[in-house]
C-alpha positions, 0 to 999 in steps of 0.5 A, spaced: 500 500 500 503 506 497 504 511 502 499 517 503 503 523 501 500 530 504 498 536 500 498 541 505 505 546 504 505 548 512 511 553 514 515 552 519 511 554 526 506 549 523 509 542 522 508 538 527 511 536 533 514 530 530 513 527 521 516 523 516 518 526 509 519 521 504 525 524 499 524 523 493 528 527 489 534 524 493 538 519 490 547 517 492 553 516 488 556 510 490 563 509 489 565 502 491 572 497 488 580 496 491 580 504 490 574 507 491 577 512 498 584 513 494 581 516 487 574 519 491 580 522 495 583 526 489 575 529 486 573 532 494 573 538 498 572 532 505 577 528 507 575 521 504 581 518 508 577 520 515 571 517 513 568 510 517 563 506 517 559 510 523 561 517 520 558 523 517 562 527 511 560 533 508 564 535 501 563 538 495 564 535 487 568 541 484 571 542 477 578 543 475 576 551 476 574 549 483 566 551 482 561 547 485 558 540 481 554 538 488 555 538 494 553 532 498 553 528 505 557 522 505 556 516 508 559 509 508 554 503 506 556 496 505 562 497 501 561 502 499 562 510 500 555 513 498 555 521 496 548 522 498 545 528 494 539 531 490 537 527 483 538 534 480 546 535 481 547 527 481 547 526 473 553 532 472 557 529 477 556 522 476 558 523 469 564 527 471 567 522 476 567 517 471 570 521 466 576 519 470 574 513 475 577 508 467 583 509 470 581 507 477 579 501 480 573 504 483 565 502 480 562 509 479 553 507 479 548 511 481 544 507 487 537 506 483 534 500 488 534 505 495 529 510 497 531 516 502 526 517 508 527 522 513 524 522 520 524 529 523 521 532 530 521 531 538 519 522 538 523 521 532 528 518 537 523 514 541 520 512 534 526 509 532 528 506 538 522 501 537 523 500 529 531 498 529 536 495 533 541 501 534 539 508 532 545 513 530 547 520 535 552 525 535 557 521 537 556 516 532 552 520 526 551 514 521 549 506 523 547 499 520 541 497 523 539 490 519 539 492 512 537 498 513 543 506 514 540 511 519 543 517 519 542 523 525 543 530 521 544 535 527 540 542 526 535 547 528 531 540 528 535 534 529 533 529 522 533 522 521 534 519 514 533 512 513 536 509 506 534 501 504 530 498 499 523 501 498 520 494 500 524 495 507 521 502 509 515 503 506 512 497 510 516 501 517 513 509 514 507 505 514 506 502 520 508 508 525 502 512 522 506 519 522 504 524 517 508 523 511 510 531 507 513 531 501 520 533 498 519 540 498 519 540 506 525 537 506 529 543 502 524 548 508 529 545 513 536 545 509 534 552 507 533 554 514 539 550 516 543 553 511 545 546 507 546 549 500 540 547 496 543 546 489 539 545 482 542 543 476 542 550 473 547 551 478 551 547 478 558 549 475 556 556 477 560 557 485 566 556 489 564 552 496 565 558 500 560 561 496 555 555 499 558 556 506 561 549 506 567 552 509 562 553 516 560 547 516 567 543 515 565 541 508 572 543 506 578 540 508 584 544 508 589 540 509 588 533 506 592 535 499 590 536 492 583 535 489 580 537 484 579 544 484 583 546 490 588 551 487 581 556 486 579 553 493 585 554 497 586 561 494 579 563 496 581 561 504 587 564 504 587 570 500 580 573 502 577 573 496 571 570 496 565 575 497 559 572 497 556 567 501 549 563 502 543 566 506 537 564 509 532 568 508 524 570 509 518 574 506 510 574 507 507 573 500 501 569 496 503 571 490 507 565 487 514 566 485 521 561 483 528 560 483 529 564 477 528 570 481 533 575 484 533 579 490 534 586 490 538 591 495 536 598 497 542 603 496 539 610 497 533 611 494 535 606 487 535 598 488 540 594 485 541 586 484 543 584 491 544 575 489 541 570 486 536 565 489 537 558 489 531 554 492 525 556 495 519 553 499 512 557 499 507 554 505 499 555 503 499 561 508 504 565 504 509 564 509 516 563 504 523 561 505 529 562 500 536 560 501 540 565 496 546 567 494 549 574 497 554 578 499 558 577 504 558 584 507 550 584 507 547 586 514 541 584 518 537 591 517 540 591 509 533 593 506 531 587 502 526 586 496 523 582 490 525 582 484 518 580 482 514 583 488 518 590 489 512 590 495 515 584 498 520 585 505 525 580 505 529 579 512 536 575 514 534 569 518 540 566 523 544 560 521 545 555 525 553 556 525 557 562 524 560 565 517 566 568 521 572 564 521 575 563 529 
């Protein structure tokens, strides 16, 4: 019996104390053979060599100009390293990896027979407990319980994601008769935990740095050359990098996309202050936008629109900090 999907978009006072969401735009690239840590350990910003069997990695697949394909968690499953991400960045990178994994013993496929599930919220725990035989924490962010990988992603809400064959879950999403929301609440809480949201339109267009990833130890700079690392490298150590990732917050009913733009007032012009990479509108007009802006944009910057001038845009705070210690 396929599970029963919600239709209603809340928005973040509005989810329930504790809910499921079923990732289906997710899917992971699976690295697996004699070389799979050595050749993924020259491709990403994380530390490959660090990675175990119960540790979280978060990492960014770059090109040789050091622009971000995808940026992704990595987990290990089975043999394998898993490179956990949206469908809409994972065809660019998968076929970018392979272009030099011939060389390499590594197999290089996408992993079609999972499915990605998430609980969320204050009994997620509990209810895992009484569905598996371990359960992952901060201490260990990733365990194997059976057949099935449960990841614990910490945030402003602290997130579950449970990855195994669709007939190994959906029975379990089932039977703990939460309420099941759609993918897009998924990309609500990423833009709200400031974890960049990239469509495939976008791939190939930002430096980590630009996404945050340095705040969020996405980027390892001590672990030796990568793709990418002069461009990525030089951004750190010189100061030049002058954007970064945003989450942002506005009331409005009119729908809007991520073709859109945010606007900044100077005087009494408005000129393009940033670009929007993912958005999430709930049914009573409160939206969300995770957006690319100046580095040196503050909180009382006036902000709008593009396509609704009237539309007043805040800064919201991220659950980390952007200023190097």
């Amino acid at each position: 019996m396929p599970l029963n999907i919600e239709t209603y978009l809340p928005s973040l006072e509005q989810l329930p104390s504790t809910y499921a969401i079923s990732l289906s735009h997710y899917n992971a690239i699976s690295l697996a053979g004699d070389e799979q840590s050595k050749y993924l350990q020259g491709q990403v910003t994380c530390d490959v060599n660090s990675s175990t069997a119960h540790s979280l990695l978060i990492g960014a697949h770059c090109n040789a100009k050091g622009k971000v394909f995808s940026a992704f968690r990595l987990i290990n499953r089975g043999n394998a390293h898993l490179l956990i991400q949206p469908k809409a960045t994972l065809d660019i990178s998968i076929r970018e990896l392979k272009k030099f994994g011939v060389f390499a013993k590594v197999e290089i496929t996408r992993t079609d027979n999972l499915s990605f599930y998430a609980l969320v919220g204050a009994e997620a725990t509990q209810i895992l407990q009484n569905n598996f035989s371990r359960i992952p924490d901060s201490l260990n962010p990733v365990v194997q319980s059976g057949s099935t990988s449960l990841v614990y992603i910490a945030g402003n809400q602290n997130r579950y994601l449970l990855i195994d064959e669709a007939a190994i879950l959906e029975p379990i999403m089932t039977q703990i008769k939460l309420p099941v929301f759609p993918n897009s609440v998924w990309n609500l809480l990423e833009i709200n935990d400031g974890f960049v949201q990239l469509a495939s339109e976008a791939s190939g267009e930002y430096v980590p740095q630009m996404l945050n990833l340095q705040a969020i130890n996405g980027i390892s700079f001590t672990k030796g050359c990568y793709l990418g690392q002069e461009t990525v490298a030089r951004m750190q150590y010189l100061g030049k990098n002058k954007r970064a990732l945003y989450s942002l917050k506005f009331k409005t009913n009119t729908p809007f996309s991520s073709d859109d733009a945010i606007e900044k007032q100077l005087g009494d012009n408005w000129r393009k202050a940033g670009e929007v990479l993912s958005c999430y509108q709930s049914e009573d007009g409160t939206s969300y936008v995770q957006a690319i802006l100046g580095s040196d944009v503050e909180n009382t910057t006036s902000l709008r629109l593009k396509s609704q001038p009237d539309v007043v845009v805040t800064i919201q705070p991220l659950p980390y900090s952007l200023v190097s210690e």
